[in-house]
C-alpha positions as a Markdown table, in Angstrom:
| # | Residue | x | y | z |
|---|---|---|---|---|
| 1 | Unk | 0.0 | 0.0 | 0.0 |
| 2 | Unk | 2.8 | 2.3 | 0.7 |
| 3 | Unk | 4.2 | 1.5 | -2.5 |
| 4 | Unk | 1.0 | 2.4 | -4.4 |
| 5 | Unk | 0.7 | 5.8 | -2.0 |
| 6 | Unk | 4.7 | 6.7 | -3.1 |
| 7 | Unk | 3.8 | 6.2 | -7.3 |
| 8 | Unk | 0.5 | 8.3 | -7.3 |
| 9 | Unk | 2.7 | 10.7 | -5.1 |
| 10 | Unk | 5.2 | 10.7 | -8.1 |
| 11 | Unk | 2.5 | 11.0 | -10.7 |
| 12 | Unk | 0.8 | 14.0 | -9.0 |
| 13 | Unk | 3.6 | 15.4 | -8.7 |
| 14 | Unk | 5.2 | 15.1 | -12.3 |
| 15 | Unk | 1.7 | 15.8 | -14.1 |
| 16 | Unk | 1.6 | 19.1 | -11.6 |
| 17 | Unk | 4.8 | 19.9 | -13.1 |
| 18 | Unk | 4.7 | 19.3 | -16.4 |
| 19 | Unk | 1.1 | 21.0 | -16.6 |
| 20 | Unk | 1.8 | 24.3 | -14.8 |
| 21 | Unk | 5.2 | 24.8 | -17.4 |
| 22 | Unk | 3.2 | 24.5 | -20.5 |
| 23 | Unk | 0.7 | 26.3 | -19.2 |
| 24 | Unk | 2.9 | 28.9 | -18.3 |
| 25 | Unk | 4.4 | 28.5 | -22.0 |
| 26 | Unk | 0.7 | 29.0 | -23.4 |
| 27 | Unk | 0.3 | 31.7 | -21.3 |
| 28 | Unk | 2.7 | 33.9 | -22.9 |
| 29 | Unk | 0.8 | 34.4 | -26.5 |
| 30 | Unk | -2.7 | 33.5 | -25.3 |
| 31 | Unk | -5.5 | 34.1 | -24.7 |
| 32 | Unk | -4.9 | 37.0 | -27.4 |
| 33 | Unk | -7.8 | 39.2 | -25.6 |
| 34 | Unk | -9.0 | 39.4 | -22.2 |
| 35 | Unk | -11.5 | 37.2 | -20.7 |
| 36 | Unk | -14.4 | 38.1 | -19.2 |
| 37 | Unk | -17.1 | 36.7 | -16.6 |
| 38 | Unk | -19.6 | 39.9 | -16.4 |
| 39 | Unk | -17.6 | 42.8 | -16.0 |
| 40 | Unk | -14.8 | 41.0 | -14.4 |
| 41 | Unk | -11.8 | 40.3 | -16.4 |
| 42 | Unk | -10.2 | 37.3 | -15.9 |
| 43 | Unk | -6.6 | 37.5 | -14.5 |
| 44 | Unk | -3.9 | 36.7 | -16.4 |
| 45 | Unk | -5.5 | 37.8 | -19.3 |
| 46 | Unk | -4.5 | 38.3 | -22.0 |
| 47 | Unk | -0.8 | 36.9 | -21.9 |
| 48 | Unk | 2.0 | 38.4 | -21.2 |
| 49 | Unk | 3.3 | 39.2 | -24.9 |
| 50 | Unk | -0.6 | 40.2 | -26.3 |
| 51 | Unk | -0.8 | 42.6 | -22.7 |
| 52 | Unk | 2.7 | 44.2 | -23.2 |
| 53 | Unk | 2.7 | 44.6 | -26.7 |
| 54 | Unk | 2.5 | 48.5 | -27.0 |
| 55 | Unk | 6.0 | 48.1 | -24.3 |
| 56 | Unk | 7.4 | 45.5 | -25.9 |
| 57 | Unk | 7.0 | 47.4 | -29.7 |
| 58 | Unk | 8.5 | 50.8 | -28.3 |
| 59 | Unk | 11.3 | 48.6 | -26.3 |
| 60 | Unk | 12.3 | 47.1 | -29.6 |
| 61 | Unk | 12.4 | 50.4 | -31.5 |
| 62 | Unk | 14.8 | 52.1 | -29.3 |
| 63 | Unk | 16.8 | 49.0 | -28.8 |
| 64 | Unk | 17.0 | 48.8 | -33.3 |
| 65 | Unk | 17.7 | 52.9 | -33.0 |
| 66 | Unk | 20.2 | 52.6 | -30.1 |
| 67 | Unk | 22.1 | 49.5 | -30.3 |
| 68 | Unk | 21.3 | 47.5 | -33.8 |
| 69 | Unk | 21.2 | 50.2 | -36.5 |
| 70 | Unk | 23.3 | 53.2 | -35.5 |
| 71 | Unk | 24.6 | 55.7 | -37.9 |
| 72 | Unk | 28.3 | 54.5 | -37.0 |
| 73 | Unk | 27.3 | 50.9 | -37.9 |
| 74 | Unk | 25.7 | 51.9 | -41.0 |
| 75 | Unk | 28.8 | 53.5 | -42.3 |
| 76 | Unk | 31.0 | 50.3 | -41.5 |
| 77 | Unk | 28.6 | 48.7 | -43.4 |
| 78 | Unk | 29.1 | 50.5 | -46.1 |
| 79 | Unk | 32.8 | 50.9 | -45.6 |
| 80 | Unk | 33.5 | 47.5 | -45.3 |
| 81 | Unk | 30.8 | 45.7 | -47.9 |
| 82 | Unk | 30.9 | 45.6 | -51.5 |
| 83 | Unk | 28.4 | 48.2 | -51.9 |
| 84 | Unk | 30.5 | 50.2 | -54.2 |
| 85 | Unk | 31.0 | 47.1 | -56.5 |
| 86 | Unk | 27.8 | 46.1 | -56.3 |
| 87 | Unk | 26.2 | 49.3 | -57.0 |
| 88 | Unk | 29.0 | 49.7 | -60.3 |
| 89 | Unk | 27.8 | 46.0 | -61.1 |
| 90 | Unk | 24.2 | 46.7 | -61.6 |
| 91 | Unk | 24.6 | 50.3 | -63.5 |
| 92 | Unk | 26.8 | 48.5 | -66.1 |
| 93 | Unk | 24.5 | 45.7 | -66.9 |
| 94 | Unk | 22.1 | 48.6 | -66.4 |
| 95 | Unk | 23.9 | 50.8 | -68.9 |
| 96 | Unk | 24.7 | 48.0 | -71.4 |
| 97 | Unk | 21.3 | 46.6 | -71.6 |
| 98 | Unk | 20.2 | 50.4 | -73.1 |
| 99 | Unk | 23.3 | 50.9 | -75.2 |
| 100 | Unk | 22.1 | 47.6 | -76.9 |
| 101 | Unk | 18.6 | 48.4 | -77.5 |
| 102 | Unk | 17.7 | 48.6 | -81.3 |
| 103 | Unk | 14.5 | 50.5 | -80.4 |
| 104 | Unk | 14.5 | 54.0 | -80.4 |
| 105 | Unk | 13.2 | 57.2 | -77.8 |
| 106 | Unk | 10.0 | 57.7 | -80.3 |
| 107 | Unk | 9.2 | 53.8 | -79.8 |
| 108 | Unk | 10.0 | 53.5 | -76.1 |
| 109 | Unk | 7.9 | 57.1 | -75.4 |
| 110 | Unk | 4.5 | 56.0 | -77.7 |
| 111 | Unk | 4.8 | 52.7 | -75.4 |
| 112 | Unk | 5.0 | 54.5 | -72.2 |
| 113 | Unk | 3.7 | 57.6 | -72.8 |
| 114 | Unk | 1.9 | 58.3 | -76.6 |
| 115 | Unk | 0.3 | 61.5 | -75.1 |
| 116 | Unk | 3.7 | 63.1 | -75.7 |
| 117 | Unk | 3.3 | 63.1 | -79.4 |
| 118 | Unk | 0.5 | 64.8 | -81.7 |
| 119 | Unk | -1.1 | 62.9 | -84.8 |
| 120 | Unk | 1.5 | 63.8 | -87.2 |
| 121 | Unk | 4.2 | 62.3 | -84.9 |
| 122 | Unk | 5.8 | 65.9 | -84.0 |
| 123 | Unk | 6.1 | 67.1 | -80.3 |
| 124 | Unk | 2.1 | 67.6 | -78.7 |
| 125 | Unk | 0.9 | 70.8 | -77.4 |
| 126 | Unk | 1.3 | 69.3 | -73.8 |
| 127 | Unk | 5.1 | 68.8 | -73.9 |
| 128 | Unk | 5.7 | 71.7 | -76.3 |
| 129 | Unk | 3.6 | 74.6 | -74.8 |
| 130 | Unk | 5.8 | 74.3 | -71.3 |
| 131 | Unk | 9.2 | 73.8 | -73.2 |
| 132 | Unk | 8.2 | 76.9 | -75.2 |
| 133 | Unk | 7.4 | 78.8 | -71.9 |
| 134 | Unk | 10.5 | 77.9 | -70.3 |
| 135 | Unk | 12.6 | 78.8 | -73.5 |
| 136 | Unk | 11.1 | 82.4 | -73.8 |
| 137 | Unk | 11.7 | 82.8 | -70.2 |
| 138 | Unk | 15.1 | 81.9 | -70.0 |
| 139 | Unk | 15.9 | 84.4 | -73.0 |
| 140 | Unk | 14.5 | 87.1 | -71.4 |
| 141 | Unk | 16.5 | 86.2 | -68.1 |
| 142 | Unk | 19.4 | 86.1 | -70.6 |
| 143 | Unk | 18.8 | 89.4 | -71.6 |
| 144 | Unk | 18.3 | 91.2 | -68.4 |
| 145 | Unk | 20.7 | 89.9 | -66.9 |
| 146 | Unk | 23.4 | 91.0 | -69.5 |
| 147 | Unk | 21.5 | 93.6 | -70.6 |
| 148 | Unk | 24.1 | 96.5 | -68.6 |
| 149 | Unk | 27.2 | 94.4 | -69.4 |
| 150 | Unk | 29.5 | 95.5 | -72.6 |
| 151 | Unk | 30.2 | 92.6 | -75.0 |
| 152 | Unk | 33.8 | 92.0 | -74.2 |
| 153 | Unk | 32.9 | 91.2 | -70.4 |
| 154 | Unk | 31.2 | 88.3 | -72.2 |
| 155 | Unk | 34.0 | 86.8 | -74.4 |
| 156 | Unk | 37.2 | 85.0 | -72.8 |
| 157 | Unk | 40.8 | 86.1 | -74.0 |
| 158 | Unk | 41.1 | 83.4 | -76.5 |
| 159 | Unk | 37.7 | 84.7 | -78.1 |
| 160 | Unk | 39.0 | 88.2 | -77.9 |
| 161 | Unk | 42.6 | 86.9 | -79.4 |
| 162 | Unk | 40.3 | 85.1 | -82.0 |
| 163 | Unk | 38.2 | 87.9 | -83.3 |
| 164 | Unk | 41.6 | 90.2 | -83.8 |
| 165 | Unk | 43.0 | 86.8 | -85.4 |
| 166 | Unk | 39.6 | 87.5 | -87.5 |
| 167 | Unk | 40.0 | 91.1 | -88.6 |
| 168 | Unk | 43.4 | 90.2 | -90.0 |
| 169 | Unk | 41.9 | 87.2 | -91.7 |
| 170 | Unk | 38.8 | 89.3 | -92.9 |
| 171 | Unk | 40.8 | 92.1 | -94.1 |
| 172 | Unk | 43.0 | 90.3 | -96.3 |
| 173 | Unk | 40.5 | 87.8 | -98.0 |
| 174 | Unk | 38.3 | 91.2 | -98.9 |
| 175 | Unk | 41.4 | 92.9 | -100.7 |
| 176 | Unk | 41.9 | 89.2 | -102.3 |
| 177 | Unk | 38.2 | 89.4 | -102.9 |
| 178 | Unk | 38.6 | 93.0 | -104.3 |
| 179 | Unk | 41.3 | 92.3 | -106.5 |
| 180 | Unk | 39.9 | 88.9 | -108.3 |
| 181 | Unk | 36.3 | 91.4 | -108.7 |
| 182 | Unk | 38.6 | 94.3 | -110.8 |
| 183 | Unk | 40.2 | 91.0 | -112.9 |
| 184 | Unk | 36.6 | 89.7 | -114.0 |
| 185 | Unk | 34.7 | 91.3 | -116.8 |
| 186 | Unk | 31.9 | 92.9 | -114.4 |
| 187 | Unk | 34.9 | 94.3 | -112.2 |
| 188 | Unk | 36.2 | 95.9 | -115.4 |
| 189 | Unk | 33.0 | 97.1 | -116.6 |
| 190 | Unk | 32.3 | 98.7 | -113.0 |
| 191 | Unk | 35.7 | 100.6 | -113.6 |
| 192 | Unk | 34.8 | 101.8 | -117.0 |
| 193 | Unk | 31.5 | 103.3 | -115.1 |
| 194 | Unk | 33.4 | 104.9 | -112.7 |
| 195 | Unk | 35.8 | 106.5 | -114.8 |
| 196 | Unk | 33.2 | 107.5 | -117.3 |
| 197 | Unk | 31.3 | 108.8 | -114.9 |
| 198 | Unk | 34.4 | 110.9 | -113.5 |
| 199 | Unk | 35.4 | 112.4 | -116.9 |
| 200 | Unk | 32.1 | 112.7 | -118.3 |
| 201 | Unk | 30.2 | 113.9 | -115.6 |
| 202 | Unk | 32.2 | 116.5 | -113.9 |
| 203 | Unk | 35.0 | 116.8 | -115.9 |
| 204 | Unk | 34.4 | 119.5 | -118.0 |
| 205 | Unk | 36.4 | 120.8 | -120.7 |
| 206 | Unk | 39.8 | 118.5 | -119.1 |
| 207 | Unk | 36.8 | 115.3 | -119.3 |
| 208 | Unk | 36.1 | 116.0 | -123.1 |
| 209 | Unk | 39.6 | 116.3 | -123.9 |
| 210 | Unk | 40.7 | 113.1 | -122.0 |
| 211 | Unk | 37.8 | 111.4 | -123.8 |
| 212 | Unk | 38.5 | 112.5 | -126.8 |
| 213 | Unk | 42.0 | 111.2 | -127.2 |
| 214 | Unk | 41.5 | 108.2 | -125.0 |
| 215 | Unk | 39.5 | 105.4 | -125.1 |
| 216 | Unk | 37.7 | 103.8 | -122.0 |
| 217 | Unk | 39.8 | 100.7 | -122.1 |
| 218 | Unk | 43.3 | 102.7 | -122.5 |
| 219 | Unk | 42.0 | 104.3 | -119.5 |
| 220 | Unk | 41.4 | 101.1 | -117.3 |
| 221 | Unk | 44.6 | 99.5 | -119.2 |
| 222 | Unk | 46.7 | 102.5 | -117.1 |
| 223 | Unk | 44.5 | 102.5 | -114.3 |
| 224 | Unk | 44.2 | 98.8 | -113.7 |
| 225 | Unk | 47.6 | 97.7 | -112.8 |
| 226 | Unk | 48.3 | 100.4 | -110.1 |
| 227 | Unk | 45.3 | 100.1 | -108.6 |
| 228 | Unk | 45.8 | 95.9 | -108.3 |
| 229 | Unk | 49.5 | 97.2 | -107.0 |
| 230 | Unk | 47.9 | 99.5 | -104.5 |
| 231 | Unk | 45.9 | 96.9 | -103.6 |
| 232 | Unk | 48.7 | 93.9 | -103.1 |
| 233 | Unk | 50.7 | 96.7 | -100.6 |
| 234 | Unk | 51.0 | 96.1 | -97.2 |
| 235 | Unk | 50.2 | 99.5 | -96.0 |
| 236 | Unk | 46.6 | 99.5 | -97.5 |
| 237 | Unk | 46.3 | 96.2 | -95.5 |
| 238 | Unk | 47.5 | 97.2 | -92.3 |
| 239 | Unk | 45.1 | 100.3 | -92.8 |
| 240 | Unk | 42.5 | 98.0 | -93.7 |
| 241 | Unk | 43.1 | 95.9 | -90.6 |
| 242 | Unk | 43.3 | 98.5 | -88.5 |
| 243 | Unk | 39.8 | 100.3 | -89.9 |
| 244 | Unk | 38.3 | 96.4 | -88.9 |
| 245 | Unk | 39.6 | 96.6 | -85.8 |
| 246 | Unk | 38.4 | 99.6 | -84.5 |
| 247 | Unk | 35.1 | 98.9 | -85.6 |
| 248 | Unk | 35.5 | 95.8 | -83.4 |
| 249 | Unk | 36.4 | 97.7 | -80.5 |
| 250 | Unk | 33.7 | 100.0 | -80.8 |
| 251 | Unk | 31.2 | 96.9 | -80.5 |
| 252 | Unk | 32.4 | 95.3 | -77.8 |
| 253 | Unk | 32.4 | 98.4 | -76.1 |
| 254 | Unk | 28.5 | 98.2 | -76.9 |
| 255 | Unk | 26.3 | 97.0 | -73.9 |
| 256 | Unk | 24.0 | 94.5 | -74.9 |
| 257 | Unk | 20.9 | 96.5 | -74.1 |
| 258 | Unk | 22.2 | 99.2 | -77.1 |
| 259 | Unk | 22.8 | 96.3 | -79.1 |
| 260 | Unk | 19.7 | 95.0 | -78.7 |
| 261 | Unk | 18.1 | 98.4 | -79.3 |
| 262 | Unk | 20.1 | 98.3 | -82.7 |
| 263 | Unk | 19.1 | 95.3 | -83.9 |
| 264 | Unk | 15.5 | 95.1 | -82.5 |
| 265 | Unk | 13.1 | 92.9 | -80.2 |
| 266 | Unk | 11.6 | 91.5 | -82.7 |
| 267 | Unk | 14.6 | 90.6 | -84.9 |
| 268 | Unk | 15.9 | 89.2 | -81.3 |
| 269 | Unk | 12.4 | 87.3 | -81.2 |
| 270 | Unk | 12.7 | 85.8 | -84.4 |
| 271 | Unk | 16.1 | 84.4 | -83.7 |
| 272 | Unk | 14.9 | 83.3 | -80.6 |
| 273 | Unk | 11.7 | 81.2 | -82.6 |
| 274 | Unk | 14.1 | 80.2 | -85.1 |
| 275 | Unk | 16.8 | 78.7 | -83.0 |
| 276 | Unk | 14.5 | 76.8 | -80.8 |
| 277 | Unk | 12.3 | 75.7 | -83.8 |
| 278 | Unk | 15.9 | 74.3 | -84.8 |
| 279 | Unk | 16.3 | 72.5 | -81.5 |
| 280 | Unk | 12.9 | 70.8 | -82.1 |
| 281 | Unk | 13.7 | 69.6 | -85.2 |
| 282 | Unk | 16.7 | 68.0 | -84.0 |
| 283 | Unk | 15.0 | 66.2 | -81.4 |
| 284 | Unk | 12.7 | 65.0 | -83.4 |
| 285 | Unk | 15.9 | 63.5 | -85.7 |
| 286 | Unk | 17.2 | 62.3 | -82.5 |
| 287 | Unk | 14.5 | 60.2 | -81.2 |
| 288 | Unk | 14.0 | 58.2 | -84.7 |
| 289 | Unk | 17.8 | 57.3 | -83.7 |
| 290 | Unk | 18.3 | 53.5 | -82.3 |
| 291 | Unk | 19.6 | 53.8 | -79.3 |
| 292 | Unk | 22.4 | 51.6 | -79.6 |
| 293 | Unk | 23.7 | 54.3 | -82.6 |
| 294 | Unk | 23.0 | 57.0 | -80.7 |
| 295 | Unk | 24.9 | 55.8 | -77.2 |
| 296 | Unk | 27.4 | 54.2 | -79.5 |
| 297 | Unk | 30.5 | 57.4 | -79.9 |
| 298 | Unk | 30.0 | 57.4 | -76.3 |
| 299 | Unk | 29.7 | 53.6 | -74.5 |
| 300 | Unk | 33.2 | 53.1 | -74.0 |
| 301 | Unk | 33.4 | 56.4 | -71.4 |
| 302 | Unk | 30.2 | 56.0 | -70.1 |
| 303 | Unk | 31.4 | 52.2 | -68.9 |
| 304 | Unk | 34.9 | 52.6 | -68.3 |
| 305 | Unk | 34.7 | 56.3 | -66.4 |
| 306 | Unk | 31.0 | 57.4 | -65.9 |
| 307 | Unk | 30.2 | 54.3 | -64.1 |
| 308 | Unk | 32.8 | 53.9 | -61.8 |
| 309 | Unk | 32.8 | 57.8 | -61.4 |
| 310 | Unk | 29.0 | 57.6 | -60.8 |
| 311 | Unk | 29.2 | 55.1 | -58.1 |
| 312 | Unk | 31.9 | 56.2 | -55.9 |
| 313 | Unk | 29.9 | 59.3 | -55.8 |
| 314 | Unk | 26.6 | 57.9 | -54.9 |
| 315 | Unk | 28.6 | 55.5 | -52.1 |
| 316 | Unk | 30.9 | 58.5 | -51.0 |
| 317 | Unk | 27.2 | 60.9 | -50.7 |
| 318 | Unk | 25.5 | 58.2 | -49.0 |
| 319 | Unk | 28.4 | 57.7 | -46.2 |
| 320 | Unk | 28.5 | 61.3 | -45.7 |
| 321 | Unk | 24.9 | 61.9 | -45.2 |
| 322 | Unk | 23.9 | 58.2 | -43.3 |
| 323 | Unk | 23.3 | 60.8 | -40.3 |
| 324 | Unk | 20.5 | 62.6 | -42.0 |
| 325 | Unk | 19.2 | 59.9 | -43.5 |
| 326 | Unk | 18.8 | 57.7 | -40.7 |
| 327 | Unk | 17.2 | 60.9 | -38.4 |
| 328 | Unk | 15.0 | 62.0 | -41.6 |
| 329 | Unk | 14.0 | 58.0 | -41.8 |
| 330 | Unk | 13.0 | 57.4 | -37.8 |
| 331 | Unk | 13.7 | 54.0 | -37.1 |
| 332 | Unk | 12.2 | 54.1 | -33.9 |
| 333 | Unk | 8.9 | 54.9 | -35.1 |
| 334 | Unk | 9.2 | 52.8 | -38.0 |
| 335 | Unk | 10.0 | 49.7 | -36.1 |
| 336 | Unk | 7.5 | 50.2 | -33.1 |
| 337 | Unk | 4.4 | 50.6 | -35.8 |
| 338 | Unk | 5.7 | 47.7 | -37.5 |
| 339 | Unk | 5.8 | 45.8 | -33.9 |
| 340 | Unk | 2.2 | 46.8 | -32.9 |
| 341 | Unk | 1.0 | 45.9 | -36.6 |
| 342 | Unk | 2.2 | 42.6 | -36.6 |
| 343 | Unk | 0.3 | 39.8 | -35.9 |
| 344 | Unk | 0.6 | 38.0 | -32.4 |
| 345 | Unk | -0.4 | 34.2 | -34.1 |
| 346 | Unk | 2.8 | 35.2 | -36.5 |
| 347 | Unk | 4.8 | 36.4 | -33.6 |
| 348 | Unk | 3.5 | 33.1 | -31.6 |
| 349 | Unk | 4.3 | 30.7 | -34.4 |
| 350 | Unk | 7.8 | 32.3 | -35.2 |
| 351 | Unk | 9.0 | 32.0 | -31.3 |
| 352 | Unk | 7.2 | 28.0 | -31.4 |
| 353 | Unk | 9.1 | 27.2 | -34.5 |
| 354 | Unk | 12.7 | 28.7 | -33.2 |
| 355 | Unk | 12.0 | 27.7 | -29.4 |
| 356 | Unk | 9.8 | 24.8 | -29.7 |
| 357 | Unk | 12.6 | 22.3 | -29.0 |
| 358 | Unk | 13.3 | 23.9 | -26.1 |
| 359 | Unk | 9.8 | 25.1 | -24.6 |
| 360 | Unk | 9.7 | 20.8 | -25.2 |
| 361 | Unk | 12.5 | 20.3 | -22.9 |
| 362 | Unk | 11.3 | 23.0 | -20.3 |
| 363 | Unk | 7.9 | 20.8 | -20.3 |
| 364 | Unk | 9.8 | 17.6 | -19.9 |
| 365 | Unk | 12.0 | 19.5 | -16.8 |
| 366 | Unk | 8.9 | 19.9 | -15.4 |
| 367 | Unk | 7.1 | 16.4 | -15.6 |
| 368 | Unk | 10.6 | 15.5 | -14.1 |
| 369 | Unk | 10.7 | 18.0 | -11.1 |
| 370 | Unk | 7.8 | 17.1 | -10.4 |
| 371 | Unk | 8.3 | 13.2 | -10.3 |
| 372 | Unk | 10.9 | 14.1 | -8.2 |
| 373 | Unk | 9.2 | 16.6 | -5.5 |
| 374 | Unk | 6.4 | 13.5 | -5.4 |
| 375 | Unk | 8.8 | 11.4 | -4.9 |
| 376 | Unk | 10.4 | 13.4 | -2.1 |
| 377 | Unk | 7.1 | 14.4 | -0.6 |
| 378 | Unk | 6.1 | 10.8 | -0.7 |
| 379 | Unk | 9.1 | 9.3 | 1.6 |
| 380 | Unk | 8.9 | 12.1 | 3.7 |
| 381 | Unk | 5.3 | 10.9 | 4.0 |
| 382 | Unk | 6.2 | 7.8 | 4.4 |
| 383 | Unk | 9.1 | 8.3 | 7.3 |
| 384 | Unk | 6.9 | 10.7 | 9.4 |
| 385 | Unk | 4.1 | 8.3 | 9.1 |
């Protein structure tokens, strides 16, 4: 009988044991809500997780903000990981992919976006209207801005050194010009004009004489070669060249409000209309281009220098400004919301499936401890008795 008394004492015990743990293991995910009998809740209700949640979700924020994803960790990350090579991986296959692409921008824009382009396949009114504002705007921002400033302020040295190079080059070519005219027929016809109309006009009785004894071609036969000599010297050049460049002088001297005075706004407006109706034309040519011709002169720079330029830019802007970005971003919030959002039978089910071997064993420890306080109670029982 003792015997029998000192088992059940053993399987009290151990069933005690083992219950009470997994019930204690239960009782941290459920019940999910609070029990009720009436108005009077239930203790222990809900668990502990389900209760402490809202603690538990702004706990784990401030531990990820504090401890797990700091701005100092962040920028060891990026330090020490391939992020640089990664990121210059995936803009060359990136960048390759488009330089290959046979399609062109018309074909790739009327598949995303066919508003862009009227009926007869030029620019729309939506995309041209705004272009046309912003082009009209910028030219008269242009303008005002330079409008009190003289035109050499606006030209380099080497233009300035150009445009003199230019008078030099301008007056000789228009003696060479000169010259070649007199050699033609017309030339030599104008010349017989002009000295007609010098001896015949206003020549009087010294005219009628010289016409009378000689001819219009003896005339440009004596005149002729000294003027083509006068013309070859150096000294009419250098006159020449200087007359050119004091006229240049004078108009870079000019602001470019007189000039524009001079020329007029609505010679300045037409330019203006013309040049950008040249720009649309040209983008128009340039979207009926393949891509693969069009990124072709340049492929080679964009993958051997943009690239890698590009991406150790992007790395070196993000390590610099991981401090903003991580205050901007929040962590703390972001995590905690994400906490209280989740679902407790997900949370429940993750802790089970990565504790369950162990929340097993803690059950087990407790069929065993109490086995053994049965046991213990039992011979204690059984010596006092």
């Amino acid at each position: 009988m003792n015997s029998w008394l000192l088992l059940v004492n053993i399987a009290v015990g151990s069933a005690i044991g083992g219950v009470t743990n997994e019930l204690a293991i239960r009782m941290l995910f459920r019940p999910l809500r609070p029990w009720y009998i009436g108005r009077w809740r239930v203790p222990f209700t809900p668990g502990l997780i389900p209760s402490r949640r809202d603690d538990i979700a702004i706990q784990m924020g401030r531990l990820v903000e504090d401890h797990l994803l700091t701005t100092e960790g962040i920028k060891r990350a990026i330090a020490q990981g391939d992020l640089e090579n990664n990121l210059r991986s995936w803009l060359e296959r990136f960048a390759a992919e488009w330089m290959s692409e046979e399609r062109n921008l018309r074909q790739i824009l009327q598949a995303t976006m066919p508003q862009v382009f009227d009926e007869e396949g030029k620019w729309s009114d939506t995309v041209r209207t705004p272009v046309l504002l912003h082009w009209n705007s910028f030219i008269e921002r242009t303008l005002h801005h330079y409008e009190d400033r003289a035109l050499r302020e606006l030209l380099s040295p080497a233009g300035v050194e150009r445009l003199e190079a230019a008078t030099t080059a301008v007056s000789q070519l228009l003696l060479s010009r000169l010259r070649g005219y007199l050699h033609t027929s017309e030339g030599q016809q104008t010349l017989q004009e002009m000295i007609r109309g010098l001896l015949g006009g206003g020549g009087g009785m010294f005219g009628g004489l010289v016409g009378m004894f000689l001819g219009d071609d003896k005339v440009v036969g004596k005149i002729l070669p000294r003027l083509d000599e006068w013309l070859q010297s150096p000294e009419l050049s250098q006159r020449v060249q200087l007359f050119l460049k004091l006229e240049a002088d004078k108009l870079l001297e000019k602001k470019v409000g007189e000039l524009m005075e001079w020329i007029g706004r609505d010679q300045v407006d037409d330019w203006a209309h013309a040049l950008f109706a040249r720009m649309e034309a040209h983008s128009l040519r340039f979207i009926d281009e393949p891509l693969s011709r069009v990124t072709a002169p340049f492929r080679e720079t964009i993958l051997t220098k943009t690239i890698p330029s590009l991406s150790g830019w992007m790395v070196q802007k993000l390590e610099s400004n991981v401090e903003r970005i991580v205050s901007k971003i929040s962590v703390r919030d972001i995590v905690t919301r994400q906490v209280e959002g989740f679902p407790m039978e997900r949370i429940e089910e993750m802790v089970i499936g990565i504790s369950g071997k162990e929340f097993r064993m803690i059950t087990l420890l407790g069929f065993i401890l109490g086995g053994v306080i049965g046991l213990v109670q039992g011979l204690l029982a059984l010596w006092l008795g």
